[in-house]
Each structure stands twice: as structure tokens, then as C-alpha cells.
N, C-alpha and C positions, 0 to 999 in steps of 0.2 A: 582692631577694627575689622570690619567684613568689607572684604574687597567687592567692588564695585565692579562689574562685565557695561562698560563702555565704550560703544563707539562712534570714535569722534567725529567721523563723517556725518553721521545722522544725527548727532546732539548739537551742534550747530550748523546750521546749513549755509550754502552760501552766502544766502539774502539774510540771513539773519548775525554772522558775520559783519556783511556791509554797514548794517545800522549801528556797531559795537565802536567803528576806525571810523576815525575822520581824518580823509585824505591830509596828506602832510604832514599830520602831525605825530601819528604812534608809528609810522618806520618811513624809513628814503621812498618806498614803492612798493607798488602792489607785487611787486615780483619776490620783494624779501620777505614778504607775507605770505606769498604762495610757496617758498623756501622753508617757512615758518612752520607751515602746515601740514605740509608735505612729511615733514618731519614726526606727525600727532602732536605740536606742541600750540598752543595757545598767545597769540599778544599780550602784552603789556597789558592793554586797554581789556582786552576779552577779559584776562584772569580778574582783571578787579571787580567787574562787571559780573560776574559770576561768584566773587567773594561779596558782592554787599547784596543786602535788599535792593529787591529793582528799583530803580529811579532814584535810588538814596544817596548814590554816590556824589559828591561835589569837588572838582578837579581846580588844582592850586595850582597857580604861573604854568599854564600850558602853551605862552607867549613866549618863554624864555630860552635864550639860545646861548653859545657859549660866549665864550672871550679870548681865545686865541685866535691869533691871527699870524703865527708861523704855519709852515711846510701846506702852506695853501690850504690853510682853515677857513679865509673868510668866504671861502668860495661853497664852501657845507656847515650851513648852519640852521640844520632844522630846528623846527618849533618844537618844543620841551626840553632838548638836549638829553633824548634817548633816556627820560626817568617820569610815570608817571604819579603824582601825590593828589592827596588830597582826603577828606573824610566822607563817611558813610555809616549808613546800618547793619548790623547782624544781628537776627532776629531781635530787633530794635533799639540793640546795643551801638553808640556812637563809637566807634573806630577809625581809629588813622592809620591811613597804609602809602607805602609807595611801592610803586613796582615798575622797575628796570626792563627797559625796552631792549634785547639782542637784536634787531632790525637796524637796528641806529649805535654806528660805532660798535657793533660787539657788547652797546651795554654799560659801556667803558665809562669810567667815574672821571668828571671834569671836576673844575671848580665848581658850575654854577649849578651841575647835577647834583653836587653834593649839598651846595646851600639848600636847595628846594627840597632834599633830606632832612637835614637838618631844621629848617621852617618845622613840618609836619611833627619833628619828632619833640619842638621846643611847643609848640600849643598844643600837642598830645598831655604833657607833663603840666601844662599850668589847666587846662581843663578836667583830669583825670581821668584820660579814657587810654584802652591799650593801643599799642602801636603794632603793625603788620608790616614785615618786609617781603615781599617777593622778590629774590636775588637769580637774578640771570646777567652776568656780567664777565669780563672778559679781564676785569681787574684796569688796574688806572689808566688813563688816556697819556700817554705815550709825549702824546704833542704837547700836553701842558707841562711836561714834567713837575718841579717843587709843589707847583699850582694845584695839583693831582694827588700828592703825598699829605698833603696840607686837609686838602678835604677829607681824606680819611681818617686824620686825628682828628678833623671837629666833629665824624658820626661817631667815632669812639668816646669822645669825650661824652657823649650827651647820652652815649649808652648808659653810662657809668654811672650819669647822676640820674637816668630814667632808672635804674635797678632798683627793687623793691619800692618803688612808687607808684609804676604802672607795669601791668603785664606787657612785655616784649616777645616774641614769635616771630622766626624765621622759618621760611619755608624756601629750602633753596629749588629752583625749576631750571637752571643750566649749570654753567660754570659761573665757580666760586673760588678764587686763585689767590697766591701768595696775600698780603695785607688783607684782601679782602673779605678773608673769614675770619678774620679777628672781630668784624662786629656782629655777625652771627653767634660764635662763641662765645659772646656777654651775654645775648638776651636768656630770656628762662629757656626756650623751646628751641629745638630745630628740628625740622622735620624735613625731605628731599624725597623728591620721584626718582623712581628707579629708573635707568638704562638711558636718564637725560639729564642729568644733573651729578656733580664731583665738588668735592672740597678737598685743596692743598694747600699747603703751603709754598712747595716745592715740584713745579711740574714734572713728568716723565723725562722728557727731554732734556732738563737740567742733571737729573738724575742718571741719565744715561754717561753724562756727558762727567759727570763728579765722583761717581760711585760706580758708573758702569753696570747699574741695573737697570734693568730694559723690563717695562710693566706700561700698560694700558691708563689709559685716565681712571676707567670704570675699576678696575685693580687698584690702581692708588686711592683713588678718594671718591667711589660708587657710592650711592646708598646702601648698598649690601656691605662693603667691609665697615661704613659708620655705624652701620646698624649692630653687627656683629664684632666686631673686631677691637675699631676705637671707641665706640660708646658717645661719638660726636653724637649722630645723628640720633632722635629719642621717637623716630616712625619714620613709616618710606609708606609711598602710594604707588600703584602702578599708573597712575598717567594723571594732567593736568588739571581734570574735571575730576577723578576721585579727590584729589589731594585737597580742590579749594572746596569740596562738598563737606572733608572730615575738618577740613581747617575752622570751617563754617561751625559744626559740632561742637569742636575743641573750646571754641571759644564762651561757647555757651553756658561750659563750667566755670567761667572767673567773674572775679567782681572787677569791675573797669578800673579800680586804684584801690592803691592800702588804705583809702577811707573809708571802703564799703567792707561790709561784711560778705561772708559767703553766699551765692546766689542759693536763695531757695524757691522750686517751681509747686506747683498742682500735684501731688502724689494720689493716684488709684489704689497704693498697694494700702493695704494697713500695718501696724505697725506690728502687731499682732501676730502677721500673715506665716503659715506654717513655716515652720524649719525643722523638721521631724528628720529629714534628709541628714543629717550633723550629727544627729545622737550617735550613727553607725562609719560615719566619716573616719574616724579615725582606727585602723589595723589592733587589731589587740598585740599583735610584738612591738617594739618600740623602734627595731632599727625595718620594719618593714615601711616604704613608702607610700605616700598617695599625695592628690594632687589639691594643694593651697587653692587653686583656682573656684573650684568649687564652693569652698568653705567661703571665697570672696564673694561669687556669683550668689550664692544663696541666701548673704545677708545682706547684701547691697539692693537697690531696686533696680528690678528686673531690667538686664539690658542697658545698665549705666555704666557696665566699667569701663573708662577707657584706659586701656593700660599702654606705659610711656617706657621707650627703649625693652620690649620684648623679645628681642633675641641678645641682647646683651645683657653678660650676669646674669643668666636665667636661674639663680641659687636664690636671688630677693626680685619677688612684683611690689614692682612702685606703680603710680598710677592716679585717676581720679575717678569718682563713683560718687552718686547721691544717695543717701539715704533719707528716706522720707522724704525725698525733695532737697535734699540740703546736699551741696559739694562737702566732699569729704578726700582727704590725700589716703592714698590705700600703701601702705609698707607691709611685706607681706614673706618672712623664710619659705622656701620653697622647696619640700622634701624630698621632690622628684629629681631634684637637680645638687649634684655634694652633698646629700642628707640637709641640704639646708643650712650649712654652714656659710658665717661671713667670711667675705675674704676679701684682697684689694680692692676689685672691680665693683661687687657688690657694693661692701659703704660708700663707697664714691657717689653711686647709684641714687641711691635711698639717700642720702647728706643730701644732694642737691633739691628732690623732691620736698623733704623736711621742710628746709631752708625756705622754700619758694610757699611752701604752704605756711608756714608762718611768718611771711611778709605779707602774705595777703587774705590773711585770718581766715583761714581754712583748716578746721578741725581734724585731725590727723587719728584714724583707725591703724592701729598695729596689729597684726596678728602674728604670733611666735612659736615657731616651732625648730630651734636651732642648739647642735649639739656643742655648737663652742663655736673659735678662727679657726680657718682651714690651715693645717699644720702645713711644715715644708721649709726646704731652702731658703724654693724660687719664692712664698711669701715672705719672707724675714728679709732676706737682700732686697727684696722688692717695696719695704719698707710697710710692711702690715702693721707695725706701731704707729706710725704717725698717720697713715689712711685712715686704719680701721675709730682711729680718735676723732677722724670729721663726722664722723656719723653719731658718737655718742656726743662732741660738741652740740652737735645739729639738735639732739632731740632735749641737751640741758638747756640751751637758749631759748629754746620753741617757748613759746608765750599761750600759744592757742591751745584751745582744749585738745586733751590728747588720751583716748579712750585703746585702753591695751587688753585683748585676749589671746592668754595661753593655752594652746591647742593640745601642745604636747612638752615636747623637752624645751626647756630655757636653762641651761648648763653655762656657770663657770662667767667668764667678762660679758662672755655674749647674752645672757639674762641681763646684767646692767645696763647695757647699751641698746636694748631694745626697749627702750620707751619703759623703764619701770618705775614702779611707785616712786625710787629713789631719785630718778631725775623730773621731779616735781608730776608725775603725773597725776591723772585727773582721777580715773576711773580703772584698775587694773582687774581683772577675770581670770580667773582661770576655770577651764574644765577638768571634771574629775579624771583624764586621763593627762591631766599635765605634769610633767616630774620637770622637778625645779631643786636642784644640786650644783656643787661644784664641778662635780663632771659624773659620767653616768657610774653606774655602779660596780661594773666589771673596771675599769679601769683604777676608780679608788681602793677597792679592796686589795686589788694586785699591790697596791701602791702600800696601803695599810698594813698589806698581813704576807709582805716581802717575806719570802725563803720557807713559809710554812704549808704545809701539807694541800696539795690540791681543793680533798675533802673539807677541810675546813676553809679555804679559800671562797669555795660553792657557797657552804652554809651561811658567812660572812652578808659573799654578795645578796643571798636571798634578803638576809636580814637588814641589809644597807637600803635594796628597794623599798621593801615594805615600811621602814623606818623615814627614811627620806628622800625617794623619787616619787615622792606625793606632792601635793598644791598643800598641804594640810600646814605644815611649821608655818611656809611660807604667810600663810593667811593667820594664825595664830600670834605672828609678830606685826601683822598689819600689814603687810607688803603686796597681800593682794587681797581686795576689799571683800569679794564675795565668790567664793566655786560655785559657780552656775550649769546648770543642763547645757549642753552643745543647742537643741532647740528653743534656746529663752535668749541666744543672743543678738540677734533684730531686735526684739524686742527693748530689750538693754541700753541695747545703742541708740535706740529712737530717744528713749527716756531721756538717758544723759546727755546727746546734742541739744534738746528742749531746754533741760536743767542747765546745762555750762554757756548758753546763748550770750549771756549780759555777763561773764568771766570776763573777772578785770586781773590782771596780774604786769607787774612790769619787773625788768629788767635793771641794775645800777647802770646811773649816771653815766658814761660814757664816752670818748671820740667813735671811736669799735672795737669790736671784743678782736681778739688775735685768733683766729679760727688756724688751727695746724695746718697749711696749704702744703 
């Protein structure tokens, strides 16, 4: 996404602030608000306000306060109990959000904070619409103890049975501590502002005090190492007005439950519309690089990608994009990055996207260009069999149309596992610079014509490419339907979204399938 130059001073002003809070009730005082601010960071009450259409929002049990009455609770008990719920519009879509007040307790999960959670999250699920968390919280309230622990198995629970029913999105805006990114962790999304927001399990302090490593919040569990490092986070904003403007965005691409199909809008582009830019896309050497990006951007319409955990696993773009108007999941080898190769990180990646676009009937675009699994140790200890199996799981399950073009190399497991005709797919492409083998050609010949003469080694390989680092067998056995020009595939892909719309296919009978975790 393109960052946003915001300043918070001037996009909300004070008087316009004022009319957002209503005294008492979204923090103890105007002073933890000027605390708030002071800070760049947004209320409770503001971020919602700023997440739904104006005037659409409508505010659940804004009366309710807690129920302890230890360590001199009943002497503070404001009105909401520091969480505020309730539903609204986004771009006229009905949504359920709550969002955690840090003015009040830190944020801190009660009982009754949780039930008003829970409320939102259980008529989210019986009306079909998504649910929004905005998580600024300090982790469970202290004073309640069991009372505390208790409510956070009931918002896990309800995670669990909202999963693949309705879209769920976290966007974490402070802290987010030990239990309490467990229910983050189940929804589909998380997304977090940079340089104000952390997820741990395990604070600094414990850490210091266990382990004897001494590290920062923003070092343990920033936006930047989720972005990079753990693969939690799947985007970061720089501040609290970009984040609910892309959140706003994001959401635009889903359908409100697995009953609806994929959201399709008003398209300008035609279907038609040039891609003469692709014919030359791809390097005439095969191990020279370029960038997947491109080949996304050019067939996708214009300025719809959004692409989800991009600095993590930058070897596969996962993501969402419309075509023709239509949401579409974008899986995407990335030559620029390992030649493009799967590797732990990566399927983890792409599995999740898969998964989530076929819970929510979202036709799934593959583009491949990947030389095999990234060899090594550290992947085999690191268990590259059972990972790299969530991804080919993900794509035999997928129920939803699933249209695949081969760009360049599809070699070896890694041709299987990326969406091929073999795992039920729909529609498979390839372009005439695709080589589709067991592994590329230097490598099998070495392997074939062990111990003999360099020269004839050469002459082997030549005759290995030109015999079978083509699309040509492949498509002869049916494995890929048509080798099309690099510029006829928009085109292709509009066609076949239209044609696969009313695709019925199901899955056997079932409790659940056993996905390799």
C-alpha cells in the first residue's frame, strides 16, 4: 500500500475531536486523552469513527461497567469498561467492531469487557457480516483474576467457531501481551502500526529476568520484526489514520460471510486492455531474474493489488487484486527473491491465503515461476516436509476456481504444489518461455550422464532443453490446457472468472480434513 504523509494535528482538530468523546465515557479524563494525543495516537471512540461511514456507526452497552469490587474497584467504574462495540458501515458494508479503550484500565480485559466482545462477535456470526478488532490493551485486569482468564477463553472460543464463516481482522494500535494475542492469531488478518503497537507473549522484563535478554518492546514484538521476521503481522501503517483508511480498503475486497460470493465492482479497464508489456517480461536466460510484480500489476486492474505480509517471505506474493472487478487471491514465485524457490516461510505464507480465499469463495490466480524447495540443512531440520505439505494441502482442498499461469520454470514437487492441473485445477497456462521438468537441465544431465566426457555432458544438456524444458509434453498430456502469448493473459483470465462463476465442486463428507500443522 502507499503510505500515507499524515498529520494528526490538522486531520483532526480539537473541536472536531470533541464531538468524536462523550465525556465519561471513552476514558477517566480529558487529561488521558491529551496523554492519548500527545502521543499521535487516536481513542477508542475516534478510531471507530473514522473506520465506519459517518453516522453509520451504532454503539452496544455503552452503560456497562464492571463487577469487581476488590482492591477498591467499586470506587472506578466507568461507563463501557474501557471497550467500545458495536456495528456500522464500510463503504456500505454492515460491520462489527470493537475497539479497546488504553484511557481506561490500560485497556485491560474484565469480565464484562469481554462479554460486550463477545455480544458483537456472536450477532456478527448469526447475521453474516465481518467482525473488526482494534486491540489496544494492557492484557487481563489484574483485579478480576479467574474472572479475566475466563473471558479470554470465551473471545477464543467464538474466534474459532467465527473461522471461515465471517471475515475476522485484527489491527493491533497498542499493546497486545501474553494470552492476549492469541485471539488475534486466529482471525484471517493482522495488521499493526508501527512505533505503537507490539505483540508478545512474553514480555521484555520477564525475559530479562528468565533468560537474561535485555530487548525493547519494539524489538520483541514491533511491527517491523512481525512484519519481517515472525510473519505474525500481514502490514504495518505508519500511524492511526493511515491504518483505519487501508483497513477501510482492505475490507472492501471481501464478501461479509462464506455465503456470499466474491465482491465484484464497476470495472473501466476492458478485458481486452493491452499487455504487450509481458511478451518481453521474461529474460531470455532462464536463471536471469525479474520482477513477478509486474507480471501481477499488468494483469490485475490497474491499482488493485493489495499485497498481504510483504516483507515477509519475499521468495512468494500472496495478496488480493480484482480483476475485472472481481476479488481474486494473488500466489505469486518471486524470482527476484531465492530464484523463486519454496521454502518454509514461504508455503506457510501462500497456505494461509489459499485457505482463507477458499473459505470465502475467492478465485485464486497463481502465477509460477519456481526452480524446486530451497535445498539446505537448516530447511530439512527445520522441517520443509511437513510445511512445504500445508501449501500443496491448501491448493488440493481449495474448492474455488483456481486459474494457473506458467511464466517460466515449474520444476520437480514444486510444479505439483503450485496449483496444477493435478490438484483439481481449473484452468492451467502456460507461456512459451515456461520449462516444466523434473529439475532443470544442467542438473539432470549431470545426474544422467555421471562420469562421462564434459563434451558430451554439453551436448546432452542442450538436447534435454530443447526436448523437455518446454510447456510442449506438458500440454500434449493435458496438464496444461493452452500455451498462450504473455499479452492474451488478462484477457484469459477475465474469460475464465465469467466461465467458472456458477463452479460447483465439493469436497467428501467430513468432521475436517487433517491439514499437516
Amino acid at each position: 500500500s502507499v503510505y500515507l504523509s499524515v498529520n494528526f494535528t490538522n486531520m483532526l482538530s480539537a473541536r472536531a475531536l470533541r464531538r468524536l468523546i462523550r465525556p465519561g465515557h471513552c476514558a477517566w479524563s480529558s487529561t488521558a486523552i491529551e496523554k492519548h494525543h500527545a502521543k499521535g495516537r487516536l481513542t477508542a471512540h475516534e478510531r471507530v469513527q473514522l473506520l465506519m461511514d459517518e453516522g453509520t456507526f451504532r454503539e452496544y452497552d455503552a452503560t456497562v461497567t464492571h463487577r469487581c469490587s476488590d482492591f477498591g474497584m467499586l470506587d472506578k467504574r466507568p461507563e463501557g469498561d474501557g471497550v467500545v462495540t458495536g456495528h456500522g458501515k464500510v463503504f456500505g458494508k454492515t460491520v462489527y467492531v470493537f475497539s479497546q479503550d488504553f484511557t481506561v484500565f490500560g485497556g485491560s480485559l474484565s469480565s464484562m469487557h469481554a462479554a460486550k466482545i463477545c455480544k458483537v462477535m456472536d450477532e456478527a456470526v448469526r447475521v453474516g457480516a465481518p467482525v473488526i478488532g482494534l486491540n489496544d490493551s494492557g492484557g487481563a485486569r489484574i483485579q478480576e483474576g479467574v474472572d479475566s482468564l475466563g473471558g479470554y477463553a470465551d473471545i477464543f472460543q467464538r474466534n474459532v467457531m467465527a473461522s471461515g464463516v465471517i471475515p475476522q481482522i485484527s489491527l493491533i494500535m497498542g499493546p497486545c501481551a501474553g494470552g492476549a494475542v492469541y485471539s488475534p492469531a486466529m482471525t484471517d488478518f493482522i495488521f499493526m502500526v508501527e512505533n505503537s503497537s507490539y505483540m508478545f507473549v512474553t514480555g521484555p522484563d520477564v525475559l530479562k529476568t528468565v533468560t537474561h535478554e535485555e530487548v525493547s518492546p519494539e524489538q520483541l514484538g514491533g511491527a517491523r520484526t512481525h512484519q519481517i521476521k515472525s510473519g505474525v503481522c500481514h502490514g504495518a501503517f505508519l500511524n492511526d489514520v493511515e491504518a483505519l483508511t487501508q483497513l477501510r480498503s482492505f475490507i472492501n475486497y471481501l464478501p461479509s460471510s462464506n455465503q456470499e460470493q466474491a465482491p465484484q465492482i464497476a470495472c473501466a479497464e476492458p478485458a481486452e486492455r493491452s499487455c504487450k508489456n509481458l511478451d518481453t517480461i521474461v529474460p531470455a536466460g532462464s536463471d536471469v531474474p525479474y520482477d513477478m510484480k509486474d507480471v501481477i500489476n499488468t494483469v490485475v486492474d490497474t491499482d488493485s493489488f493489495f499485497e498481504l505480509s510483504p516483507e515477509y517471505a519475499k521468495n512468494i506474493i500472496s495478496g488480493l487484486a480484482r480483476v475485472n472487478g472481481q476479488t481474486v487471491a494473488i500466489i505469486a514465485n518471486q524470482p527476484k527473491v531465492l530464484a523463486g524457490c519454496l521454502d518454509i516461510n514461504s508455503s506457510v505464507k501462500a497456505a494461509r491465503v489459499v485457505r482463507f480465499a477458499d473459505c470465502f469463495n475467492i478465485p485464486i490466480l497463481t502465477f509460477v515461476d519456481v526452480p524446486g524447495f530451497l535445498p539446505g540443512t537448516g530447511q530439512e531440520y527445520g522441517g520443509i516436509i511437513r510445511h512445504g505439505a500445508k501449501l500443496l494441502f491448501a491448493y488440493a482442498e481449495a474448492t474455488v476456481p483456481k486459474i494457473t499461469v506458467i511464466t517460466r520454470k515449474a520444476y520437480g514437487g514444486a510444479y505439483d504444489v503450485m496449483s496444477s492441473k493435478h490438484l483439481r485445477g481449473d484452468t492451467n497456462y502456460a507461456w512459451p518461455s515456461a520449462e516444466i521438468a523434473v529439475m532443470g537441465a544442467a542438473g539432470a544431465c549431470n545426474i544422467l550422464f555421471r562420469g562421462q566426457a564434459p563434451e558430451k555432458i554439453a551436448e546432452e544438456t542442450q538436447n534435454y532443453n530443447s526436448h523437455f524444458c518446454t510447456p510442449a509434453i506438458a500440454a500434449s498430456r493435458g496438464f496444461v490446457d493452452q500455451i498462450i502469448e504473455p499479452n492474451q493473459t488478462r484477457l484469459r483470465v477475465c474469460e475464465d472468472l465469467e466461465r467458472l462463476k456458477n463452479k460447483k465442486l465439493y469436497n467428501p463428507k467430513k468432521k475436517h480434513a487433517n491439514i499437516p500443522l
